[in-house]
N, CA, C and O of each residue as an XYZ file, in Angstrom:
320
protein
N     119.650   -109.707   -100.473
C     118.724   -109.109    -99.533
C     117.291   -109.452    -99.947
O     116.990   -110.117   -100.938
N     116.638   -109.035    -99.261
C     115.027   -109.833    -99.179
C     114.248   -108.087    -99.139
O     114.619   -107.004    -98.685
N     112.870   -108.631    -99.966
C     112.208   -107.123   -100.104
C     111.856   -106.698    -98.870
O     111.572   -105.519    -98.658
N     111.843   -107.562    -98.003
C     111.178   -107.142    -96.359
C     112.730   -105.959    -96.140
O     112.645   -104.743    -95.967
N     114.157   -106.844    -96.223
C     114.846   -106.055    -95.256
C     115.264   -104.329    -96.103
O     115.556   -103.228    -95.636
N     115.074   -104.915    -97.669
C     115.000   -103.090    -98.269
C     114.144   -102.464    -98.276
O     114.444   -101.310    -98.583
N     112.539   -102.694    -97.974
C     111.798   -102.039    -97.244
C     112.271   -101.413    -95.745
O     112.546   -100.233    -95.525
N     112.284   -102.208    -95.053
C     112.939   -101.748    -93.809
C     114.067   -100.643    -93.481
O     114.195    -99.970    -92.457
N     114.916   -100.658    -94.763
C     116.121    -99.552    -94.836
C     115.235    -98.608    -95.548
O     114.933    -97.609    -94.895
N     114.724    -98.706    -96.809
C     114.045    -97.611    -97.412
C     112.866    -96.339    -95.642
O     112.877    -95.137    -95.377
N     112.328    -97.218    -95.171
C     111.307    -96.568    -94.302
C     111.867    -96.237    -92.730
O     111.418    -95.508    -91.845
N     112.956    -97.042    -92.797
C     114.386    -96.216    -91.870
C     114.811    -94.751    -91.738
O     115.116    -94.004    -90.808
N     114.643    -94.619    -93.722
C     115.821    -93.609    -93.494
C     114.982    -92.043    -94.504
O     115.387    -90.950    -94.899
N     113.531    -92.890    -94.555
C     112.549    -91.838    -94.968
C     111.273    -91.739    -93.958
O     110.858    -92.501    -93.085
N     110.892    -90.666    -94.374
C     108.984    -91.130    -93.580
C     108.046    -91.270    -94.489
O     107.425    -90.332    -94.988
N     107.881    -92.568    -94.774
C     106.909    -93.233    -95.830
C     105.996    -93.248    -95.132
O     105.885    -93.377    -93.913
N     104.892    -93.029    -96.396
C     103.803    -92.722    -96.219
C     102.794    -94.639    -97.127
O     101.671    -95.120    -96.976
N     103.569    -94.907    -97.653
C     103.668    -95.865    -98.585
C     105.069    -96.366    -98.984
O     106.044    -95.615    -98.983
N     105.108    -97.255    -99.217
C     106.393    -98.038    -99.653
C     106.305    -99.506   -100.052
O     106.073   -100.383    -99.220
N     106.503    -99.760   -101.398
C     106.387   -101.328   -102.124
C     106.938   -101.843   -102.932
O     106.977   -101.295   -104.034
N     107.601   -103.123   -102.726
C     108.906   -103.210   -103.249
C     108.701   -105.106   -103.826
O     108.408   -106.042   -103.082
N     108.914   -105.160   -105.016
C     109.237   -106.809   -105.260
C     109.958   -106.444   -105.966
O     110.287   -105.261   -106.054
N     110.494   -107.570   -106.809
C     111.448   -108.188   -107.356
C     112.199   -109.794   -107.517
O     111.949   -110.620   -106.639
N     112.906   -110.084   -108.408
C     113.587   -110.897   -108.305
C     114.705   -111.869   -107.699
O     115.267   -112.903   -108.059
N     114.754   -110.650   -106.136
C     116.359   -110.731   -105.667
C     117.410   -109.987   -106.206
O     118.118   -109.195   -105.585
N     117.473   -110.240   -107.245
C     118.661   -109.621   -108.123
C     118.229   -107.641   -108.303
O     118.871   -106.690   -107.857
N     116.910   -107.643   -109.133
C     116.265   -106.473   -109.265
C     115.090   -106.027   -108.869
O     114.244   -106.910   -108.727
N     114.795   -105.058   -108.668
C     113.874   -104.967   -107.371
C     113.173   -103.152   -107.765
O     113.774   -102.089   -107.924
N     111.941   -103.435   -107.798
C     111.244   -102.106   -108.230
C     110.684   -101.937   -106.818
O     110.602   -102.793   -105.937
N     110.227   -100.342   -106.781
C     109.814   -100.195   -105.205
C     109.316    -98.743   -105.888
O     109.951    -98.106   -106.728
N     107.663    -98.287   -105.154
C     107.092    -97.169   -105.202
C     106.958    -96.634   -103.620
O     106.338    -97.050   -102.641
N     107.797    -95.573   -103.846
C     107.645    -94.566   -102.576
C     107.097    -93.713   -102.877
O     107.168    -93.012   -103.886
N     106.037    -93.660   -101.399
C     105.750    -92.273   -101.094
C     105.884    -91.819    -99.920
O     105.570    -92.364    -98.862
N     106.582    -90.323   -100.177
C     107.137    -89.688    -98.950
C     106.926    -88.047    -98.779
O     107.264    -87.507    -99.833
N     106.479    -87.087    -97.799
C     106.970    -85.862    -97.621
C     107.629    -85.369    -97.787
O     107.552    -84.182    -98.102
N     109.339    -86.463    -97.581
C     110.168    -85.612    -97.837
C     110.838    -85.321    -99.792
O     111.959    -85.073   -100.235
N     109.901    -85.457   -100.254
C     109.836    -85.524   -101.840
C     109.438    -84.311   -102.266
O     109.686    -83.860   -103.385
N     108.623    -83.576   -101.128
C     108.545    -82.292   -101.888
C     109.258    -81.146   -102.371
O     110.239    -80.660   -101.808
N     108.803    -80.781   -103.298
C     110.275    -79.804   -103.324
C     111.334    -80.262   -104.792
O     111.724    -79.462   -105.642
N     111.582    -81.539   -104.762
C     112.892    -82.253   -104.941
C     112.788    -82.681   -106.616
O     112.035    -83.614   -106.897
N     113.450    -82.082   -107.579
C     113.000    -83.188   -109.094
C     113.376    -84.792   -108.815
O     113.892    -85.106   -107.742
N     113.138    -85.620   -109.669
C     112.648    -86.705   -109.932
C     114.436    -87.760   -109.799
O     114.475    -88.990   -109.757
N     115.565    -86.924   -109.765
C     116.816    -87.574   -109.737
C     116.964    -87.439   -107.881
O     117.192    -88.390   -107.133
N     116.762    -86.001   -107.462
C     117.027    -85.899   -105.867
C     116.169    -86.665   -105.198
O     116.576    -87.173   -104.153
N     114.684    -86.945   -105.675
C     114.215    -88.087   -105.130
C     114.773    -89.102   -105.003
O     114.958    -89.559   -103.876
N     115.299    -89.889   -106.374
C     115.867    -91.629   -106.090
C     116.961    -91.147   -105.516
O     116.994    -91.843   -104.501
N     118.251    -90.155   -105.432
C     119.437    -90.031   -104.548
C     118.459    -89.903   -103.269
O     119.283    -90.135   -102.384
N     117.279    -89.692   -102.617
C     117.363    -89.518   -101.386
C     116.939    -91.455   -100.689
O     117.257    -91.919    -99.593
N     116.254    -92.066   -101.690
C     116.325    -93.299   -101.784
C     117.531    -94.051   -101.690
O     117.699    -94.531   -100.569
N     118.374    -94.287   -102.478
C     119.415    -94.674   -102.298
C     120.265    -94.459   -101.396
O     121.195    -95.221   -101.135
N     120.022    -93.388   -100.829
C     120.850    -92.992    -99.593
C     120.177    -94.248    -98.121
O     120.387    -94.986    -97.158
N     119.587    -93.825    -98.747
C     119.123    -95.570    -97.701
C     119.872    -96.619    -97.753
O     120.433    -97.376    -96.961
N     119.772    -96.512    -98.691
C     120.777    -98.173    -98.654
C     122.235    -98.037    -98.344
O     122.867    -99.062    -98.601
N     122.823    -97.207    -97.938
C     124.080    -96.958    -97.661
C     124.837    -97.391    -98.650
O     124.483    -96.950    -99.743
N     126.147    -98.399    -98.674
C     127.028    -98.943    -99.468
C     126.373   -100.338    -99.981
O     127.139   -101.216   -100.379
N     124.836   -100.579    -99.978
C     124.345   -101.721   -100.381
C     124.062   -101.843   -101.934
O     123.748   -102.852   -102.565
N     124.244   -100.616   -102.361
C     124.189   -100.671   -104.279
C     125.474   -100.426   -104.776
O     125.603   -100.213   -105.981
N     126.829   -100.424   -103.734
C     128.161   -100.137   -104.137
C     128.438   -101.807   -103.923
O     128.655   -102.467   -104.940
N     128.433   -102.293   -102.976
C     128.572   -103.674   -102.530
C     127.835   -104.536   -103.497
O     128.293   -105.676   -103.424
N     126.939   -104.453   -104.317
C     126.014   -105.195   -105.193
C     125.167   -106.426   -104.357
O     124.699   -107.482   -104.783
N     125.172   -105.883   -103.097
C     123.803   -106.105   -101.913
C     122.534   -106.313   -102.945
O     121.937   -107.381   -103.082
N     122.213   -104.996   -103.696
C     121.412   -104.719   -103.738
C     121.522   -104.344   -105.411
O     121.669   -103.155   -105.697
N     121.459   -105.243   -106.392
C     121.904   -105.171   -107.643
C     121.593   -104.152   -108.230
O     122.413   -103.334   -108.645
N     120.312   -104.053   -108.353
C     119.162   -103.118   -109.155
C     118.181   -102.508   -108.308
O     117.612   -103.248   -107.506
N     117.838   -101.127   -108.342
C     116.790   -100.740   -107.767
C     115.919    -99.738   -108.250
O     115.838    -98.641   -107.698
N     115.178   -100.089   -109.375
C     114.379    -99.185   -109.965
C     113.119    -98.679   -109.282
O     112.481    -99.409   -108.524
N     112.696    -97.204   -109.599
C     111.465    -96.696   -108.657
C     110.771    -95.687   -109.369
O     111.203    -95.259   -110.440
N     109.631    -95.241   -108.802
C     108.433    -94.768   -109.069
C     108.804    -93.469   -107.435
O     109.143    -94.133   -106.455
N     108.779    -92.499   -107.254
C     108.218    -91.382   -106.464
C     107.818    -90.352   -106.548
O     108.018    -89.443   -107.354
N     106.704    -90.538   -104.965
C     105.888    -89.628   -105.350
C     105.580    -88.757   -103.576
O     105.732    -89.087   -102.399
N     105.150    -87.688   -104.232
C     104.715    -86.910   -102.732
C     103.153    -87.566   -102.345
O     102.334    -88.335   -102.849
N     103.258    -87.027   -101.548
C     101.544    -87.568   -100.909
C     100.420    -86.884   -101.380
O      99.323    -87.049   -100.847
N     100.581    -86.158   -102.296
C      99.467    -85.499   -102.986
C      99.530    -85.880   -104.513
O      98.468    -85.912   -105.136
N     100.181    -86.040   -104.864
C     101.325    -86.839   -106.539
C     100.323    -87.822   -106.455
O      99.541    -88.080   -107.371
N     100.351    -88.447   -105.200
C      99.880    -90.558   -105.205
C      98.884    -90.379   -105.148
O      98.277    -91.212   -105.821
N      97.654    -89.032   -104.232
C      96.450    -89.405   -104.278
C      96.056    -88.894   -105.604
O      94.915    -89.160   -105.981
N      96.769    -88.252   -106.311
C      96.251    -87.739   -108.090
C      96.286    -89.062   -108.401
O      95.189    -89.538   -108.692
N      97.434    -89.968   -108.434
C      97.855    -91.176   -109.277
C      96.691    -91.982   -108.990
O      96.211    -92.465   -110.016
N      96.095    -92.278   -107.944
C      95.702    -92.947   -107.921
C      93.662    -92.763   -107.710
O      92.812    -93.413   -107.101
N      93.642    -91.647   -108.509
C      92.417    -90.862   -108.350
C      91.339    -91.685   -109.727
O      90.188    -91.294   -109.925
């Protein structure tokens, strides 16, 4: 898969506010930010990520997908 089309599933199946993703093909880092993060520790976040991808990290679609999330107030600290 290509970072365009796991962007595209990632912002499918969240409401990003931000979303950025490279990699190698093989492994692939991506920083979300989303609303629906609030609330959630730092594991229910990437399960709500991964839920994006459906059976694409069971299938090895999608080899590796390491991440960074954050709420929309998290990112404007981060990036203050």
């Amino acid at each position: 898969m290509t970072a365009d089309q796991i962007k595209a599933l990632i912002t499918a199946g969240l409401p990003c506010e931000y979303c950025d993703l490279n990699g190698d093909g093989r492994h692939w880092y991506a920083t979300v930010v989303s609303t629906a993060f609030e609330g959630l520790r730092p594991i229910q976040r990437h399960q709500r990520v991964y839920a994006t991808m459906g059976n694409r990290m069971r299938t090895d679609e999608v080899h590796a997908l390491s991440m960074k999330t954050f709420t929309p107030a998290e990112w404007a600290a981060q990036r203050a």
